[in-house]
C-alpha positions in Angstrom: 0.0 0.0 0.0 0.9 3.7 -1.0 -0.6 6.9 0.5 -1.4 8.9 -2.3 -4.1 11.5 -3.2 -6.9 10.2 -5.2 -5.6 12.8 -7.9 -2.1 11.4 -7.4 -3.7 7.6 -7.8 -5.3 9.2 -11.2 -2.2 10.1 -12.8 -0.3 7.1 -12.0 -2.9 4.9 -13.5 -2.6 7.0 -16.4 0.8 6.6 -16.7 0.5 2.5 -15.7 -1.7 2.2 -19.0 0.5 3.9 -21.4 -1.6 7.4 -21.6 0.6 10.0 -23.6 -2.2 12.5 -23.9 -4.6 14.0 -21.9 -7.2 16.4 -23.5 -8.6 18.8 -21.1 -10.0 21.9 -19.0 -9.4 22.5 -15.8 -11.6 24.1 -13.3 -12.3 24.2 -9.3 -13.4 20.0 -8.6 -10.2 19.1 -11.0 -7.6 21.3 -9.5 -6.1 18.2 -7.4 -6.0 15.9 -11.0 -4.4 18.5 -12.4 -2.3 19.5 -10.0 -1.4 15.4 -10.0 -1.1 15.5 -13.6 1.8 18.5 -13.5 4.1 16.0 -11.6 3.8 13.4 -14.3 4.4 15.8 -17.6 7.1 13.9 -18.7 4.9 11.0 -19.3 1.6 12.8 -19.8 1.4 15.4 -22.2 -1.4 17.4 -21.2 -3.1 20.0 -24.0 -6.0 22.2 -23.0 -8.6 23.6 -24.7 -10.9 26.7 -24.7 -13.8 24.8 -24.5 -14.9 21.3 -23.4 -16.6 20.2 -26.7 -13.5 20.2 -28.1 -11.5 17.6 -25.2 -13.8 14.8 -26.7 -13.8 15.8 -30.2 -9.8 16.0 -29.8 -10.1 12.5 -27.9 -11.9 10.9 -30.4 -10.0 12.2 -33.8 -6.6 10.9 -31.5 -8.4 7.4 -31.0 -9.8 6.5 -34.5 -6.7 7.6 -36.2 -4.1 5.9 -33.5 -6.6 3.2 -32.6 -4.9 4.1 -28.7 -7.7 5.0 -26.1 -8.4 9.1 -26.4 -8.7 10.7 -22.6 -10.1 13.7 -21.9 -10.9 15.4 -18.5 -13.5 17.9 -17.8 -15.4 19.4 -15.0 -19.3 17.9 -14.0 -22.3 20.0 -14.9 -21.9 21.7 -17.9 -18.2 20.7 -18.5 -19.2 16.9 -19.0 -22.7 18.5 -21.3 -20.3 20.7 -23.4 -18.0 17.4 -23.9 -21.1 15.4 -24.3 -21.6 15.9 -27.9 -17.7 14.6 -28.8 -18.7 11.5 -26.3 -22.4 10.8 -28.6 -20.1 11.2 -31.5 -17.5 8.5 -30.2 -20.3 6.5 -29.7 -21.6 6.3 -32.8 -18.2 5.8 -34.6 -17.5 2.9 -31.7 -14.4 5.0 -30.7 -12.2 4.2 -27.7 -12.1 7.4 -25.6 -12.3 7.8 -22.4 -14.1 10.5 -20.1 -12.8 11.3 -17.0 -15.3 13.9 -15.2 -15.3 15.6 -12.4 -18.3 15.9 -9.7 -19.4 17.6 -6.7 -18.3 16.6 -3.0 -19.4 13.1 -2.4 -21.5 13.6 0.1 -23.7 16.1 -1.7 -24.0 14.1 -4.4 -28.1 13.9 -5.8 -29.1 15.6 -2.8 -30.3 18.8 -5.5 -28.6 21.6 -2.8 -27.8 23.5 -5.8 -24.0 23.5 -5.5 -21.5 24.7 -8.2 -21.7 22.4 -11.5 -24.5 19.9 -10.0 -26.2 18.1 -11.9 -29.1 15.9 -11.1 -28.0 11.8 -12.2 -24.7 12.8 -13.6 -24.0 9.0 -14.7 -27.1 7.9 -15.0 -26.8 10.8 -17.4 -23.6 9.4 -18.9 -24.9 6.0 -20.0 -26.6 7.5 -22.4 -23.3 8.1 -24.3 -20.8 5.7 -22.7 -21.1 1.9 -22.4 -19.8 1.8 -19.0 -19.5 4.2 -16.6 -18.5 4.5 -12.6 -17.8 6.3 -9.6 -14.7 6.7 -7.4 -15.3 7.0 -3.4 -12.0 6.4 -2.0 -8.4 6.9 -3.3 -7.9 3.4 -3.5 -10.5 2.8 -6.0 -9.5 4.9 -9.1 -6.6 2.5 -10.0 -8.8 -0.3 -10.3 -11.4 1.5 -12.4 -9.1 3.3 -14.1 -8.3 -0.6 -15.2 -11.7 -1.5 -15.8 -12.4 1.2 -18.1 -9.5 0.4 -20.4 -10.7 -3.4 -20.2 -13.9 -2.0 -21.3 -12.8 0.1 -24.5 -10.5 -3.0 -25.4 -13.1 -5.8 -24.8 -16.6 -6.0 -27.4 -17.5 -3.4 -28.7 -15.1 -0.5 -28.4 -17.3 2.9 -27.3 -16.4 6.1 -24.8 -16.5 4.9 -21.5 -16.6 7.3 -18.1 -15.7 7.5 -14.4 -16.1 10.4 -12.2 -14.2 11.5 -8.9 -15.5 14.0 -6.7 -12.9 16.5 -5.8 -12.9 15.3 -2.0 -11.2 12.4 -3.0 -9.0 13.7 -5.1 -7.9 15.5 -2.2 -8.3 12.9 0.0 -5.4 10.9 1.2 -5.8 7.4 1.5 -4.1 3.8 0.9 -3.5 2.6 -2.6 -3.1 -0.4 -3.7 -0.1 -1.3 -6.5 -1.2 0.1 -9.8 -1.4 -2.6 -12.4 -3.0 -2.7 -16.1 -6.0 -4.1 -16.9 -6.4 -7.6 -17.8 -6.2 -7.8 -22.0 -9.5 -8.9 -23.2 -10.0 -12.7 -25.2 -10.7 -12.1 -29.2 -13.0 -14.5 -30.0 -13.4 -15.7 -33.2 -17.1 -17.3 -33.1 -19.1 -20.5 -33.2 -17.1 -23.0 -34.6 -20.3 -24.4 -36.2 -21.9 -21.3 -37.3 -18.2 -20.1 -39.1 -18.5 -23.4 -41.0 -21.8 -22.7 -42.4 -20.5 -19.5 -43.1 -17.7 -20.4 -44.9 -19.5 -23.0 -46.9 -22.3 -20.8 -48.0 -19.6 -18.2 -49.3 -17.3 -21.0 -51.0 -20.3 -22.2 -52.5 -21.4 -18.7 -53.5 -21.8 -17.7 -57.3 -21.8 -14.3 -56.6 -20.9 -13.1 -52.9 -20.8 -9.7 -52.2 -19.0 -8.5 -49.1 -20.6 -5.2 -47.1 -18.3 -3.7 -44.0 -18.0 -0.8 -42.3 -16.0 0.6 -39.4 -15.6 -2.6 -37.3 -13.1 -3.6 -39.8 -10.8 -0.7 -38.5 -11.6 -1.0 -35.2 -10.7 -4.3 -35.0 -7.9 -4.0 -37.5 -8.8 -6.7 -39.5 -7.9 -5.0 -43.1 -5.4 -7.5 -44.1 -7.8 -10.7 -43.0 -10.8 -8.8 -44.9 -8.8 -8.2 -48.5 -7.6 -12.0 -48.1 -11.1 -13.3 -47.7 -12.6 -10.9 -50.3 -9.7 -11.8 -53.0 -10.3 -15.9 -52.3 -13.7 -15.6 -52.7 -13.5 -12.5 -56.0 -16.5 -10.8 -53.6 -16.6 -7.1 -54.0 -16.1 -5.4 -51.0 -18.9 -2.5 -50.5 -17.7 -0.4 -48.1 -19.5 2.4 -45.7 -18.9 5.6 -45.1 -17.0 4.7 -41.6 -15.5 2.0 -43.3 -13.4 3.2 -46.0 -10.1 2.2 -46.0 -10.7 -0.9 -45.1 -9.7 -2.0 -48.7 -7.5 0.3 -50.5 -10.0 2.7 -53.1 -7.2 1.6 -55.5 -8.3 -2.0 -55.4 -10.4 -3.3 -58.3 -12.7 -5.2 -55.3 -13.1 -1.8 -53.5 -16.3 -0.4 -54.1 -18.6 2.2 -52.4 -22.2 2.5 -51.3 -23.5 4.0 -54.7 -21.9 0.8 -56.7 -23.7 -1.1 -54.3 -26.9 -0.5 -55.6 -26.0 -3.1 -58.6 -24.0 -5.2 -56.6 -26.2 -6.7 -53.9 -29.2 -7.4 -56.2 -27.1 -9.6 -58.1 -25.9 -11.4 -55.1 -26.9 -14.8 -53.6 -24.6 -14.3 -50.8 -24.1 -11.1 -48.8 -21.6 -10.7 -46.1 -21.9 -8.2 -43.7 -19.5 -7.4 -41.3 -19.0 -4.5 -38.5 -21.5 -2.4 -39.7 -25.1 -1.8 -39.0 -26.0 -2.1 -42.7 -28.9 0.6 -42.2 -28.5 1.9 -45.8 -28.9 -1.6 -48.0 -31.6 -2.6 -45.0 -33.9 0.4 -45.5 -33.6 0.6 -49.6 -35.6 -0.6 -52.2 -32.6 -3.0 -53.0 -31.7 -4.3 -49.8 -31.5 -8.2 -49.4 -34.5 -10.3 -50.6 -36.0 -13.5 -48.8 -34.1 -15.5 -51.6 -30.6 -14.1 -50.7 -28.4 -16.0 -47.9 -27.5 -12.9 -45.4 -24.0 -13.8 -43.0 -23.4 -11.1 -40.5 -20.3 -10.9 -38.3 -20.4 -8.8 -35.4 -18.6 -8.1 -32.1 -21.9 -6.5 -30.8 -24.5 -9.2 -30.4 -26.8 -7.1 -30.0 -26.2 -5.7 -33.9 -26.5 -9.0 -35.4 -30.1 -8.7 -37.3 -30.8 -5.8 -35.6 -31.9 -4.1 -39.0 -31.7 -7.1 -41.5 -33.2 -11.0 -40.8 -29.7 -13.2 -41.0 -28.7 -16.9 -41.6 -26.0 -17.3 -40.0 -25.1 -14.7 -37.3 -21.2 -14.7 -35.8 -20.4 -13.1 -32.2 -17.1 -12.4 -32.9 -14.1 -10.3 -32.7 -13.5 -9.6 -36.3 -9.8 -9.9 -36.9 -10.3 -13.7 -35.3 -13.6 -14.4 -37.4 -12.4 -13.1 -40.5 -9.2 -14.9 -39.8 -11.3 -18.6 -39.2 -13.3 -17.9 -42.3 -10.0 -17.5 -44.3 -8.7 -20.9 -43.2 -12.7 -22.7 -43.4 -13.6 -21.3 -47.1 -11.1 -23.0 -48.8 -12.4 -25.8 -48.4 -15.6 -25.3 -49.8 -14.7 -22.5 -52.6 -15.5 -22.9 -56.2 -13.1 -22.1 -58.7 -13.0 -19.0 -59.3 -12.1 -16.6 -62.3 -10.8 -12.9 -61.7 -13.5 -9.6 -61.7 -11.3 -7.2 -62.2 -12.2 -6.2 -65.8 -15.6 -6.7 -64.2 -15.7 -4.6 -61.5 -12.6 -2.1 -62.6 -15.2 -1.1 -65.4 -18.3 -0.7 -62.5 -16.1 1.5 -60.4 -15.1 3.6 -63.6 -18.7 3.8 -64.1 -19.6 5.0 -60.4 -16.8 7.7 -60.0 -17.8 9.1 -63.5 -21.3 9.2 -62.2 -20.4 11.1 -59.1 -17.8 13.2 -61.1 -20.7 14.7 -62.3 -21.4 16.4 -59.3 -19.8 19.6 -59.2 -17.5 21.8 -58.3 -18.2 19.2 -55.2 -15.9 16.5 -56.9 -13.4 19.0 -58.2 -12.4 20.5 -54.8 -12.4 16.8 -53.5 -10.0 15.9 -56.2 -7.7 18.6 -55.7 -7.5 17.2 -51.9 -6.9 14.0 -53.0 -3.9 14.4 -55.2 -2.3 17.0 -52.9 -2.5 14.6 -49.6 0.1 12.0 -49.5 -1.7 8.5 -49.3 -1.5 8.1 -45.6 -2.7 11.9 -44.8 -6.0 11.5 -43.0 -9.0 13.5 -44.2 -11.4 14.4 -41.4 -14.7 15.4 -43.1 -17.5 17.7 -42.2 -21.4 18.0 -42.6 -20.6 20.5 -45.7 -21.1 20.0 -49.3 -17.9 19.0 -50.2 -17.7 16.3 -47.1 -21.2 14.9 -48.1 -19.2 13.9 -51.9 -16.7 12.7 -50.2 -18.5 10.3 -48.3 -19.3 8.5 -51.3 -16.7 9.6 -53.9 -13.3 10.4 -51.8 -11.0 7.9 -52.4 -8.9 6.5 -49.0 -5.6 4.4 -49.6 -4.9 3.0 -46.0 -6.7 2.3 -42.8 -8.2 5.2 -40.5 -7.3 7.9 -42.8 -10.7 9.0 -43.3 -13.0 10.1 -40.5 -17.0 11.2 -40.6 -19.2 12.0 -37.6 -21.0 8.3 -38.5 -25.1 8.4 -37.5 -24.9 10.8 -35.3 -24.0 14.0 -38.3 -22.5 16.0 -35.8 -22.2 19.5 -37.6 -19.2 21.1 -36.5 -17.2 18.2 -34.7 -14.6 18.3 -38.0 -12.2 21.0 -36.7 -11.1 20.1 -33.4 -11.5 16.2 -34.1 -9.0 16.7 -36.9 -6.5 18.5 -34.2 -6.5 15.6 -32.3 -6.0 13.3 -35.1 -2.9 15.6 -36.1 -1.6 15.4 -32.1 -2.1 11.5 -32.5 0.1 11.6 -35.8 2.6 14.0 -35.9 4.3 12.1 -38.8 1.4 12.8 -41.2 -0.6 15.4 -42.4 -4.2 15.5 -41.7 -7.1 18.1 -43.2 -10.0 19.2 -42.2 -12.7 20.1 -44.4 -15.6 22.3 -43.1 -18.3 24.9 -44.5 -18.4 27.4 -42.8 -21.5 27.4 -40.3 -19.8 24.0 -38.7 -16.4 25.4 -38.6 -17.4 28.2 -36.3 -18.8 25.9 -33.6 -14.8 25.1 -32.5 -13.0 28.8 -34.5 -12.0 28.8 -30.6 -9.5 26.6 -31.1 -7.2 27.7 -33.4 -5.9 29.2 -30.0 -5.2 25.4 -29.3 -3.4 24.5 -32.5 -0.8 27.3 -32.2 -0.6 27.4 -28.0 0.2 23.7 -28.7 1.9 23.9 -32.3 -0.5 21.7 -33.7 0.6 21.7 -37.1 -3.2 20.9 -38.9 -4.5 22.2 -42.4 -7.6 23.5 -41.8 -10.0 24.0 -45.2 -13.2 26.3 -45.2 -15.8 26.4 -47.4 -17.2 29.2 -47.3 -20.7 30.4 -48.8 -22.1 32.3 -46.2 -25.1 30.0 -45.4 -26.0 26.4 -43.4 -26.1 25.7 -46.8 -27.7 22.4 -46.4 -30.8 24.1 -45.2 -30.6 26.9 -47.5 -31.0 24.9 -50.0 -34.1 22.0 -48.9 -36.1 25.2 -47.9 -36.0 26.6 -51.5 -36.7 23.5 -52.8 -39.1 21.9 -50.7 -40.5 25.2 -49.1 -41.5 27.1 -52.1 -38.1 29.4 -51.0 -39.2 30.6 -47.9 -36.0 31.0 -46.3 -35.7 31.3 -42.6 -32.3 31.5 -40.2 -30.2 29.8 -42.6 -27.9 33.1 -43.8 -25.2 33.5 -42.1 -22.6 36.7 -41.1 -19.4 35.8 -41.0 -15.7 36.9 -40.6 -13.1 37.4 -42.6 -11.6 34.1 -42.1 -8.1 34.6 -43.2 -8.1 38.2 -40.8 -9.3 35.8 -37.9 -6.7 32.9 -38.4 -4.2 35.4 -38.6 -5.7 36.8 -35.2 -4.8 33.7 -33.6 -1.2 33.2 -35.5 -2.6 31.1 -38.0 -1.8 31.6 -41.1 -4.1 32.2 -43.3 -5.0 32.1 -47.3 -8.0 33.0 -49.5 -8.1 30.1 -52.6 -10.7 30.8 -55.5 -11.8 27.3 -57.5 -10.4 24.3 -57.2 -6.8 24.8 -59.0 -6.5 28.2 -56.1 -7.2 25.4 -53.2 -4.4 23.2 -55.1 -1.9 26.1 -55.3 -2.5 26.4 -51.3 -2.9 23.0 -50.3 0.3 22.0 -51.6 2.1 25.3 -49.8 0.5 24.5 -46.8 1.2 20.9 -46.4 4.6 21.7 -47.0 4.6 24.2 -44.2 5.8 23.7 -40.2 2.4 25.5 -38.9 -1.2 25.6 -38.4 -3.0 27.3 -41.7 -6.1 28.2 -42.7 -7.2 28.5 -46.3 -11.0 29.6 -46.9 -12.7 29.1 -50.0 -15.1 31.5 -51.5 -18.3 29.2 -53.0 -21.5 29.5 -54.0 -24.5 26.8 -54.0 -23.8 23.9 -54.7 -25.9 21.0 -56.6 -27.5 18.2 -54.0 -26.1 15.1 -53.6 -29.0 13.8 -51.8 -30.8 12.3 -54.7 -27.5 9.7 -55.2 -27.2 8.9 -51.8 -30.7 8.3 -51.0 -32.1 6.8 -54.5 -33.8 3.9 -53.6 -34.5 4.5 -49.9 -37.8 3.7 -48.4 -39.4 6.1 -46.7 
């Protein structure tokens, strides 16, 4: 046994478990973690924000892209409700982060006296957006759920997780324990039985088409997922979350839009960590005659939205792996269909080419980022393209904001992607309504030197809305304008620099200076309306 202060036990977990960073904001119930976390700075890099939104946006952009926990540390109340948007986000996306949040005294706790920062149910609250959550009491519990929680974010499904510590006890003195890590969590690969009757339904397959989505990076199972879908020639369809998961360059990479023509032909569709909501909910999702296979860590996602055959628990680097040693056994011989599918991709990308100056700008992004620069998109026009048309190279270089569409969570998710990988370069794409729901923190990049390119399209509007309420609303218009700043003037205001870039060949000309630069930059780009994508992304849906 140790005496330490429950802060002091906090920070040597921390440090136990490998935590580098720590995104946070301090305030009165923290002031012993932080005060614990200044004594460990050569282990713990610690990088505040200027507002608590942005600690689990930067948590999460560090996770996906590092596919290491994210931790961030806020105050109760409204520090853990301003985070609590970056946590739903996290969520959605299954990302590993972790919340550590304050509270009020412990023995105040739900007893609604009104003290500074309470908050009626604060984790009752929290498991609404975490898949686990606790409290400490005594010094000598944070270690051990500080060791539970990473268990948690390592073991099934990997989603935010939270534990709160009043600020008594991190004051508090008390006996702790030795510090130790967490147990590492069993991968299991599935059934035995039900991954036999998986594989032989897909080596008997005359056309198996293969649907994934973010659980393939999660549980980086890329390599087992392009042997699979090579042995058995399947196209691999992949989701927006998802991409990357099979290189864009590969002739059995496909996207959502492709899709359309793929799974109607099928007789055996393989689906595997993702929800499949789009395919379940169109006009040409899976028929009563098609075998369905889904793969899942979740249990609880298995025929959630689509009636399945054979349904695998299983971690997917392990299940994919099984089915990779079972199929062979039972596969067909099987010609190449890469003139096939080459051709259908070529098709697709013409399509969606079509769409401009969207796939322009996109484009120019494209060939200016090196392969393994991570894009981190937006709810703007030019993010909505690239969900579909964007073409990603390697694993976790592409992030979206999954189900939940979280407008404005681009900016300071892509810092902490760039803190995460200081090797590469990482963009972020944003119109401008979503960019100034975070503009605070181009304090952070340059306090911090985070060295991120920082794109903003700019046309003066929530141009989403804008535009459905002149089409669907007979033009009637209503708080969709917006007034904004000079951007470039305001980067510059923060040290930034910034850059004005007209069409798609101006972006070029200041992508490529900026990603050759040592600094934070910001380049705005002038735009007008833009064409909807909506009608390719949702042809087919039913409503």
């Amino acid at each position: 046994m140790a005496q330490m202060t429950g802060g002091e036990a906090l920070a040597a977990a921390l440090v136990a478990h490998e935590v580098a960073v720590v995104f946070g904001l301090p305030g009165v119930q923290l002031d012993w973690a932080f005060d614990a976390l200044y004594a460990v700075q050569d282990r713990i890099r610690v990088i505040h924000t200027r507002h608590e939104q942005a600690t689990s946006y930067m948590a999460d952009g560090y996770a996906r892209t590092t596919g290491r926990p994210g931790v961030c540390l806020v105050v109760p109340g409204p520090g853990l409700l301003n985070a609590a948007s970056g946590l739903a986000t996290a969520y959605a996306c299954s990302s590993p982060v972790l919340c550590l949040a304050g509270q009020i005294a412990s023995d105040l706790i739900d007893r609604g006296r009104g003290v500074l920062h309470e908050v009626p149910r604060q984790l009752e609250l929290a498991g609404s957006f975490t898949k686990w959550a606790a409290r400490a009491l005594a010094p000598g519990e944070v270690p051990g759920l500080v060791a539970t929680a990473f268990e948690q974010l390592a073991s099934g499904r990997p989603r935010p997780v939270l534990i709160e510590v009043p600020p008594d006890i991190l004051q508090a003195v008390g006996d702790v324990g030795p510090i130790e890590r967490g147990a590492a969590p069993a991968r299991p690969s599935g059934d035995p039985d039900l991954l036999e009757a998986a594989a032989k339904a897909l080596g008997e397959a005359k056309q198996p088409v293969i649907f994934v989505g973010g659980g393939i990076l999660r549980a980086e199972a890329w390599e087992e997922l392009r042997e699979l879908a090579e042995m058995l020639q399947a196209p691999v369809v992949m989701s927006a979350n998802g991409k990357g998961a099979i290189s864009a360059r590969h002739y059995l990479a496909q996207n959502m839009v492709a899709g359309r023509e793929l799974l109607p032909q099928a007789d055996v569709v393989f689906v595997a960590g993702t929800r499949f909501v789009q395919p379940a909910t169109s006009t040409w999702g899976p028929r009563p005659d098609q075998t369905v296979i889904q793969m899942d860590i979740d249990p609880e996602e298995i025929g959630r939205n689509t009636p399945v055959a054979v349904g695998i628990a299983a971690d997917l680097k392990a299940g994919l792996a099984e089915l990779v040693n079972r199929v062979p056994r039972h596969n067909r011989k099987r010609p190449s269909r890469e003139e096939e599918l080459t051709a259908l991709k070529e098709r697709i990308d013409d399509l969606l080419f079509e769409l401009q100056p969207q796939a322009s700008y996109a484009q120019v992004i494209r060939e200016e980022l090196p392969d393994d620069g991570i894009l981190v998109n937006e709810s703007t026009q030019v993010g909505y393209w690239s969900n579909l048309g964007f073409p990603v190279y390697e694993p976790n270089t592409f992030l979206t904001s999954g189900y939940q569409g979280t407008l404005g969570y681009g900016f300071a998710t892509s810092l902490g992607a760039q803190v995460g990988n200081p090797g590469k370069r990482v963009v972020s794409i944003n119109g401008d309504g979503g960019f100034m729901y975070n503009v605070q923190e181009l304090s952070t990049a340059v306090r911090h030197g985070i060295n991120l390119v920082t794109i903003v399209f700019n046309d003066n509007a929530y141009g989403n809305v804008r535009r459905i309420q002149k089409e669907n609303f007979g033009g009637r218009t209503i708080a969709s304008d917006l007034l904004n700043p000079d951007f470039v003037k305001l980067a510059e205001s923060f040290g930034v620099e910034g850059r004005r870039a007209e069409g798609p060949e101006g972006l070029r000309a200041a992508l490529r200076d900026a990603l050759a630069s040592d600094h934070p930059t910001l380049i705005e780009v002038p735009v007008g309306e833009m064409p909807s994508i909506w009608p390719i992304v949702f042809a087919g849906r039913r409503d």
